[in-house]
LUMRO-14355 format. One record per residue (C-alpha): x, y, z. Coordinates in steps of 0.02 Angstrom, whole numbers. Layout:
residues N
site east->X&north->Y&up->Z
...
This chain:
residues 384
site east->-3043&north->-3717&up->-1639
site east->-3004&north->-3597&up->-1508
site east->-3164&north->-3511&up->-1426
site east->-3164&north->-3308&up->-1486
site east->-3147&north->-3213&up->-1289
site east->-3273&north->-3074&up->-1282
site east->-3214&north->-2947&up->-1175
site east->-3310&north->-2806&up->-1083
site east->-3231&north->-2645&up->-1063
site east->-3258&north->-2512&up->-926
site east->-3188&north->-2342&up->-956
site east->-3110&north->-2283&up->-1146
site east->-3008&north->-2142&up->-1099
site east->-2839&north->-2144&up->-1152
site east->-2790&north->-2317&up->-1071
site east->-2956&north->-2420&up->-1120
site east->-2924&north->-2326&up->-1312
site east->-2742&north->-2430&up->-1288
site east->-2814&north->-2589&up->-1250
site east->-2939&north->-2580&up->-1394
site east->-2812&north->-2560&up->-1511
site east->-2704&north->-2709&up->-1447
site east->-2858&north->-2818&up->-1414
site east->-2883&north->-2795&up->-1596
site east->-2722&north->-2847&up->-1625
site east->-2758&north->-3022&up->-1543
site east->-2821&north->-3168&up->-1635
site east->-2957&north->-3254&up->-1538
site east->-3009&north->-3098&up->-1450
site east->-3160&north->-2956&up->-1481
site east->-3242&north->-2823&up->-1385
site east->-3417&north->-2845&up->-1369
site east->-3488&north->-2708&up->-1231
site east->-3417&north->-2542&up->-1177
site east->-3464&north->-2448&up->-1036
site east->-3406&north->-2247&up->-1035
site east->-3503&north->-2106&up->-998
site east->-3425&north->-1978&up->-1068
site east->-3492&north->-1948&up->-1224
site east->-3318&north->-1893&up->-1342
site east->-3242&north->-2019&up->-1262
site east->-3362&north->-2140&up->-1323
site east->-3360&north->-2084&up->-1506
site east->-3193&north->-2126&up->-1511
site east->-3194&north->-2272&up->-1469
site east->-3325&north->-2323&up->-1572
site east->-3195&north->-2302&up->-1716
site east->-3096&north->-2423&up->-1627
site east->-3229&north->-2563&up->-1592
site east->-3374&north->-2538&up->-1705
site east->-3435&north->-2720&up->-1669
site east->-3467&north->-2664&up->-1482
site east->-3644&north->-2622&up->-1390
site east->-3601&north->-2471&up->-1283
site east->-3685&north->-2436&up->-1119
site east->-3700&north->-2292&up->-1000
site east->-3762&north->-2398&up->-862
site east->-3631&north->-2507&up->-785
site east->-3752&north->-2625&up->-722
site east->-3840&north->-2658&up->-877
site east->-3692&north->-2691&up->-955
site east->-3649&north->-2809&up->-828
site east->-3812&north->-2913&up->-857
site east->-3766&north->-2942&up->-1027
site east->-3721&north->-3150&up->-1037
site east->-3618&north->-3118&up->-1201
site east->-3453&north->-3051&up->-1091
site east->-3319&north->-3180&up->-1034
site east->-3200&north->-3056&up->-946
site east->-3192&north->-2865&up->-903
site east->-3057&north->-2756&up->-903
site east->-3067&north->-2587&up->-789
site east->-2983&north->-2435&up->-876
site east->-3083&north->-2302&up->-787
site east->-3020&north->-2164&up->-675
site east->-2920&north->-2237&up->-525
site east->-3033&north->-2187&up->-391
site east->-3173&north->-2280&up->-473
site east->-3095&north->-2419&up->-465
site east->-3116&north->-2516&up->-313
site east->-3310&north->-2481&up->-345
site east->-3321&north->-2554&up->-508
site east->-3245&north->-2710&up->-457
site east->-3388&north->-2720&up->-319
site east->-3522&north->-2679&up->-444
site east->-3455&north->-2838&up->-561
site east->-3456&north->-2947&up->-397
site east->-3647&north->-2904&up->-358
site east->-3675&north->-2950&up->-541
site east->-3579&north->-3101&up->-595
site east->-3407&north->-3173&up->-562
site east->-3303&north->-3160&up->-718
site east->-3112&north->-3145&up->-736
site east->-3060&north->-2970&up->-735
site east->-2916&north->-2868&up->-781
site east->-2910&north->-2707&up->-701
site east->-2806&north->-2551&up->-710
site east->-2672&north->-2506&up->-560
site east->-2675&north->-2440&up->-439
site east->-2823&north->-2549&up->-351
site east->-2857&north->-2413&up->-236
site east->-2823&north->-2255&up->-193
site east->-2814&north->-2217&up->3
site east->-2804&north->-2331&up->159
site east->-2987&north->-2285&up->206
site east->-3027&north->-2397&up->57
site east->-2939&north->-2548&up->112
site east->-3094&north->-2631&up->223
site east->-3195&north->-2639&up->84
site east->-3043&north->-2724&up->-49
site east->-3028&north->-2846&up->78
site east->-3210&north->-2884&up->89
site east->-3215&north->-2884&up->-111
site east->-3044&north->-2992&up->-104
site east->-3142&north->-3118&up->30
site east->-3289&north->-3171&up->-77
site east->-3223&north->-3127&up->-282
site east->-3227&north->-3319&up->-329
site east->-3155&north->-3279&up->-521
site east->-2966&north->-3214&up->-561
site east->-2908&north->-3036&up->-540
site east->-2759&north->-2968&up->-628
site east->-2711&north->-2817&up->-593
site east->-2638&north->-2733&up->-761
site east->-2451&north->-2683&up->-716
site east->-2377&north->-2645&up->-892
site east->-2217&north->-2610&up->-882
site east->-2186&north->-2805&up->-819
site east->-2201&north->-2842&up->-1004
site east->-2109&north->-2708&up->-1078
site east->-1964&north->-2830&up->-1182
site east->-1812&north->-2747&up->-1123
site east->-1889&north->-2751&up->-939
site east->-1944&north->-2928&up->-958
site east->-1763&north->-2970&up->-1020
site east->-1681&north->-2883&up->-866
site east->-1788&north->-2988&up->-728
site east->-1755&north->-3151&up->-852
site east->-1563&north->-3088&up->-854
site east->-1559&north->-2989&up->-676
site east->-1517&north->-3149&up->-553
site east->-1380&north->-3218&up->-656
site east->-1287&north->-3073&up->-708
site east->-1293&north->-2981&up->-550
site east->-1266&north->-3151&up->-432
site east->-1391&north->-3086&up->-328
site east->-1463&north->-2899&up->-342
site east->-1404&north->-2801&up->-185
site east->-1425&north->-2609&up->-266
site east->-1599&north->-2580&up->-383
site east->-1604&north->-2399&up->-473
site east->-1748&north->-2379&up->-578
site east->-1757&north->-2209&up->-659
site east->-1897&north->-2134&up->-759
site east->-1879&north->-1965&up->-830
site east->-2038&north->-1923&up->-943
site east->-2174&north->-1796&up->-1003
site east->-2292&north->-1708&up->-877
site east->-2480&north->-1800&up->-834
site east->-2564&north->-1796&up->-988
site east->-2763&north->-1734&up->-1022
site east->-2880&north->-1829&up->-968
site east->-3071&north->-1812&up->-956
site east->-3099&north->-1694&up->-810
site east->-2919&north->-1683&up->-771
site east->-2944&north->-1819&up->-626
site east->-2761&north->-1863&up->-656
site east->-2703&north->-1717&up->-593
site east->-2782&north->-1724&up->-411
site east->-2724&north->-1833&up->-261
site east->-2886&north->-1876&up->-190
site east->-2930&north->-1950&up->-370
site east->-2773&north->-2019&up->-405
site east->-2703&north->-2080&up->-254
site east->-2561&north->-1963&up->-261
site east->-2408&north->-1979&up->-394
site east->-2324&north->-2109&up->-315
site east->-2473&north->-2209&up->-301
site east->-2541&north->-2179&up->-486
site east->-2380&north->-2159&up->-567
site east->-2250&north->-2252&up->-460
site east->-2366&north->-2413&up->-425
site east->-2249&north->-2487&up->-565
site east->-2093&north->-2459&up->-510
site east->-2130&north->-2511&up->-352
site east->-2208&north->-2666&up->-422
site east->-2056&north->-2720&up->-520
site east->-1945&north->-2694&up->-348
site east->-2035&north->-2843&up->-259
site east->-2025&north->-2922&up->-398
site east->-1812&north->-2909&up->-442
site east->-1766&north->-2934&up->-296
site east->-1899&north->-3089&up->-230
site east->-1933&north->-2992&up->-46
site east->-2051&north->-2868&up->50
site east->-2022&north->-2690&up->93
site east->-1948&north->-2664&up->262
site east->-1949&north->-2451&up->256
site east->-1954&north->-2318&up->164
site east->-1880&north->-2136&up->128
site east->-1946&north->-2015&up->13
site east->-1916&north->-1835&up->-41
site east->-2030&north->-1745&up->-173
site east->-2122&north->-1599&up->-219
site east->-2212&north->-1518&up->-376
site east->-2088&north->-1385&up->-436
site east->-2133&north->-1374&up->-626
site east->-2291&north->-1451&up->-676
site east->-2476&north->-1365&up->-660
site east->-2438&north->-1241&up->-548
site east->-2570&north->-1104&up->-640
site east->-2751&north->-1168&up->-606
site east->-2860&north->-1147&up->-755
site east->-3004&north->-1058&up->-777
site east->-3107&north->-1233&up->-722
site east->-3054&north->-1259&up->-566
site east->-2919&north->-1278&up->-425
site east->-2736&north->-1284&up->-467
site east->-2658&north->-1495&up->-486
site east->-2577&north->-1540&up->-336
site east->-2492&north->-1686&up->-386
site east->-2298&north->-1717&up->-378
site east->-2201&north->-1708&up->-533
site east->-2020&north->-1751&up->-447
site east->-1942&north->-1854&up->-302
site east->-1838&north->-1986&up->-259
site east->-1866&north->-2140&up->-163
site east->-1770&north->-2267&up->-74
site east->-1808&north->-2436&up->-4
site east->-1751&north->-2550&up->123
site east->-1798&north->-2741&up->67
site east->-1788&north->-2864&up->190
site east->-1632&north->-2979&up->163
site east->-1530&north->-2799&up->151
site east->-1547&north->-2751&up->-37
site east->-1614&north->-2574&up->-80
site east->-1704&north->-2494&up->-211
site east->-1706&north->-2320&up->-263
site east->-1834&north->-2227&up->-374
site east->-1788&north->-2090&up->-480
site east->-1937&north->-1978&up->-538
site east->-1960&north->-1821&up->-643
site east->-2116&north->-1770&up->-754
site east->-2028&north->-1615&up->-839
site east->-1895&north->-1720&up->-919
site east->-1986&north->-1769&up->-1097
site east->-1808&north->-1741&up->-1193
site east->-1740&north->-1880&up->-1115
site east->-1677&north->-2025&up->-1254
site east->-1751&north->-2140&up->-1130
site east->-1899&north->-2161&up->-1031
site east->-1847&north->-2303&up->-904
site east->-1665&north->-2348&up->-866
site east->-1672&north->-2483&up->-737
site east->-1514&north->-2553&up->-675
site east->-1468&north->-2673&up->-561
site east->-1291&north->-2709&up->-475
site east->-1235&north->-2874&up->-385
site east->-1054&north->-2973&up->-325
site east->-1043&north->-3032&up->-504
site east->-1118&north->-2885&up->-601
site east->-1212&north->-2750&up->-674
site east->-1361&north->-2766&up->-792
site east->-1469&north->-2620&up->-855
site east->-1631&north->-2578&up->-954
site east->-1676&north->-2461&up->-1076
site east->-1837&north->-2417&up->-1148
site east->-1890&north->-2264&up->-1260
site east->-2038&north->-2155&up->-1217
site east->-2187&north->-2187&up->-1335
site east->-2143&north->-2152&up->-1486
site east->-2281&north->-2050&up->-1571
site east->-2169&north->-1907&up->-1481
site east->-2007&north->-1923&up->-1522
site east->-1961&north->-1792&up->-1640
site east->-1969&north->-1841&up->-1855
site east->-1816&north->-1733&up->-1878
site east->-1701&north->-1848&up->-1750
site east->-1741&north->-1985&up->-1873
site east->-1817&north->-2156&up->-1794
site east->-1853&north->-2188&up->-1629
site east->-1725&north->-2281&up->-1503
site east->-1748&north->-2481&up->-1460
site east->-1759&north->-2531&up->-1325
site east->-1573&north->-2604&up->-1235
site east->-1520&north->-2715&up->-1135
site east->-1348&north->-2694&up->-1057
site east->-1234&north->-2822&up->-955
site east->-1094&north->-2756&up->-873
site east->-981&north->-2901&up->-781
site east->-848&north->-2885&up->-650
site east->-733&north->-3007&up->-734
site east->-697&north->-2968&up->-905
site east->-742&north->-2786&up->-878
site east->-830&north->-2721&up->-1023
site east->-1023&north->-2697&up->-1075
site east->-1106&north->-2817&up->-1184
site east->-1265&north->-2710&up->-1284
site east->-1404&north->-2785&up->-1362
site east->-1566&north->-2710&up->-1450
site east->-1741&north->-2775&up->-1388
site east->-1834&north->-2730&up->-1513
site east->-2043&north->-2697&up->-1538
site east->-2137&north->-2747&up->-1691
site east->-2214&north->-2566&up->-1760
site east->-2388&north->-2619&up->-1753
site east->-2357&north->-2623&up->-1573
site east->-2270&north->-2496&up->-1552
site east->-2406&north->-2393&up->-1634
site east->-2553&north->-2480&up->-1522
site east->-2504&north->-2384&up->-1372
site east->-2387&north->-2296&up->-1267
site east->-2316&north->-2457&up->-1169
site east->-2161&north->-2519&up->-1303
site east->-2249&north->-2658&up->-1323
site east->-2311&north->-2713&up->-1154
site east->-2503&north->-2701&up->-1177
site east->-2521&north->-2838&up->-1320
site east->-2402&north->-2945&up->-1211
site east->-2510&north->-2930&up->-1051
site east->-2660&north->-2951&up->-1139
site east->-2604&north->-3135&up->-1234
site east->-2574&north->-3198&up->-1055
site east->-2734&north->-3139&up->-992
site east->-2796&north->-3213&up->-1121
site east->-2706&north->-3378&up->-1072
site east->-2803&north->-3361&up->-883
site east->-2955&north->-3340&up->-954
site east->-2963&north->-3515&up->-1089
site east->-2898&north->-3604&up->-934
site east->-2721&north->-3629&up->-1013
site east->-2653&north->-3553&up->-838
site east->-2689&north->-3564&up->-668
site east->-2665&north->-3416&up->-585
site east->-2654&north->-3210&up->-640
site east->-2454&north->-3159&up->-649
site east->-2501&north->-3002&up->-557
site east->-2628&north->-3044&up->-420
site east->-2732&north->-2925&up->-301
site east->-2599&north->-2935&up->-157
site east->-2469&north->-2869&up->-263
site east->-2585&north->-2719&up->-323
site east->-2631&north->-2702&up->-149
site east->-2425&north->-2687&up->-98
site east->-2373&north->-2567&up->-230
site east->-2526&north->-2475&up->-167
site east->-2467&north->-2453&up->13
site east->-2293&north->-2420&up->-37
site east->-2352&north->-2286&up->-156
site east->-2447&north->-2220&up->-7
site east->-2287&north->-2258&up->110
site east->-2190&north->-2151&up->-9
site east->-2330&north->-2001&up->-20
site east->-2337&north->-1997&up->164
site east->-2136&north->-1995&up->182
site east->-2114&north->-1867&up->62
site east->-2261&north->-1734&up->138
site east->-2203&north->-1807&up->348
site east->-2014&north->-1790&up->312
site east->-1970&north->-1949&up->405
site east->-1969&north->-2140&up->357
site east->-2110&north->-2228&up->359
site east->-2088&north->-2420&up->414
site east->-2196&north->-2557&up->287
site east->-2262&north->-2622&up->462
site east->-2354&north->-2449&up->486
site east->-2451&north->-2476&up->312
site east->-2480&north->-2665&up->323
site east->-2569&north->-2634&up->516
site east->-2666&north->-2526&up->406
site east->-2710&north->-2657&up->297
site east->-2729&north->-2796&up->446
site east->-2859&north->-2663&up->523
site east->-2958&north->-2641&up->372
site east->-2965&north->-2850&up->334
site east->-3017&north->-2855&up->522
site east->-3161&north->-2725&up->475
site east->-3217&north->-2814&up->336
site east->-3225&north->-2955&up->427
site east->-3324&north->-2902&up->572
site east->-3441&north->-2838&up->440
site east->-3481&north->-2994&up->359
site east->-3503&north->-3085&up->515
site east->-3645&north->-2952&up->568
């Protein structure tokens, strides 16, 4: 009989609610602890996992010997911290939320945390295991002969509220193309198999929370910009952004164009807001378009529903979680998404951020000396 995984969950905002309801959706899986502080947040999620102990103390949560892995769904600038406080307690495989970490003056101590961690870390990048996306990188290599030209589009609604409206700030967030763009920048490296070599970016918050409330400062996080990348071997990606486009069909439209080919991605926005009176909700698609025959071959990827209504991913939260699952009985090796590429998306977010506010291109090799410096430090601090 297969051992039930107990799972210990830090932070039940909006993204931890998410993964409650698809843990629950998981046989072989509960939730027995929950830390979150905030106190509405904490009633609902109670609804969700009634079986849980909730904490306020992280640390005391920690202690408890009934948890086999953690997931982090906190705010991201609490991140990096939290996966400290689990290494001073006890070494268990943990899933945590992108981005890793915010800004470059946290990178010294992510190294020092990456140095000594001795369980797994995944670091949760959903939209790997949205179906239509997982069908284009199955798909991408064979029908393109070779992706030379990534687009990857996604035209959606504004940040949504969040506890404290820490989503809307760049020193809590990391800045939109860190916090939102982590993703896309993820599934680059991983289309086209190869590093960053540069890159260009132009942006700027035209629509979005430009009237402060009565609480506090006004956002100051982009809602719009475009990115390109150089890779090395000479293929390019571009991102498309823009959080004022929520009557868009589609969410993502990924597409990817080679000597043999074109193949493209679909996927629908959640679908708790698409509008009753344009009748159901798109599928996702997945679209090849060859050179020779011309013409475009279509095919729905669908989602069951009870996914579909677990969260705002099309799917890709259950997914994730069943082979984090897998990592954690042993029945894998090694976490799909690992620390290093959190850690790159990271510094191309940042890349992008600081190419978009400098007006110039800002080489990979500039970020990663950033990264070699802050290993260096964390190294010269263990050895004191």
């Amino acid at each position: 009989m297969t051992k039930t995984i107990t799972y210990g969950i830090i932070g039940c905002g909006m993204m931890g609610q998410e993964h409650l309801r698809n843990i629950a959706l998981l046989p072989g899986a509960q939730v027995g602890a929950i830390y979150e502080p905030d106190p509405d947040m904490a009633a609902l999620a109670r609804r969700l996992a009634p079986g849980a102990r909730f904490f306020t103390d992280l640390d005391a949560m920690l202690a408890s010997d009934r948890i086999d892995c953690l997931l982090i769904a906190s705010p991201n600038h609490h991140h990096l911290a939290q996966l400290e406080a689990i290494a001073r307690a006890r070494p268990r495989p943990v899933l945590v939320e992108k981005p890793l970490l915010t800004h470059e003056s946290d990178l010294a101590r992510l190294a020092a945390f990456r140095a000594s961690y001795a369980a797994p870390v995944w670091v949760a990048m959903e939209y790997r295991y949205m179906p239509a996306i997982a069908e284009f990188l199955r798909a991408a290599p064979g029908a393109t002969g070779g992706i030379r030209m990534l687009s990857l589009r996604e035209h959606r609604f504004p940040f949504l509220p969040k506890v404290g409206d820490w989503n809307r700030f760049a020193d809590q967030t990391g800045g939109t193309f860190v916090e939102k763009c982590c993703h896309f920048f993820d599934l680059m490296r991983l289309a086209l198999g190869a590093e960053p070599v540069r890159i260009m970016a132009s942006a700027g918050q035209d629509v979005n929370h430009l009237v402060p409330d009565e609480t506090g400062p006004r956002a100051d996080v982009l809602d719009n910009g475009y990115v390109i990348v150089d890779f090395e071997g000479g293929a390019r990606a571009l991102l498309d952004l823009c959080m004022f486009a929520e009557g868009s069909e589609y969410q993502e439209e990924i597409s990817a164009v080679g000597p043999k080919g074109k193949i493209e991605a679909r996927v629908p926005g959640p679908a708790r807001f698409w509008p009753e009176r344009l009748g159901p909700p798109p599928e996702g698609q997945l679209i090849l378009s060859p050179r020779h025959p011309k013409g475009a071959l279509r095919r729905a990827v669908p989602v069951p529903q009870d996914l579909l209504e677990a969260g705002d991913h099309n799917g890709a939260t259950f997914y994730q979680h069943q082979r984090f699952l897998a990592l954690v009985r042993g029945e894998t090796g090694a976490p799909e998404v690992t620390i290093e590429d959190g850690l790159i998306s990271v510094l191309m977010g940042r890349a992008a951020e600081r190419s978009a506010r400098e007006g110039r291109a800002v080489a990979m090799a500039e970020m990663l000396a950033l990264h070699a410096q802050g290993a260096a430090q964390a190294e010269g601090l263990a050895a004191g």
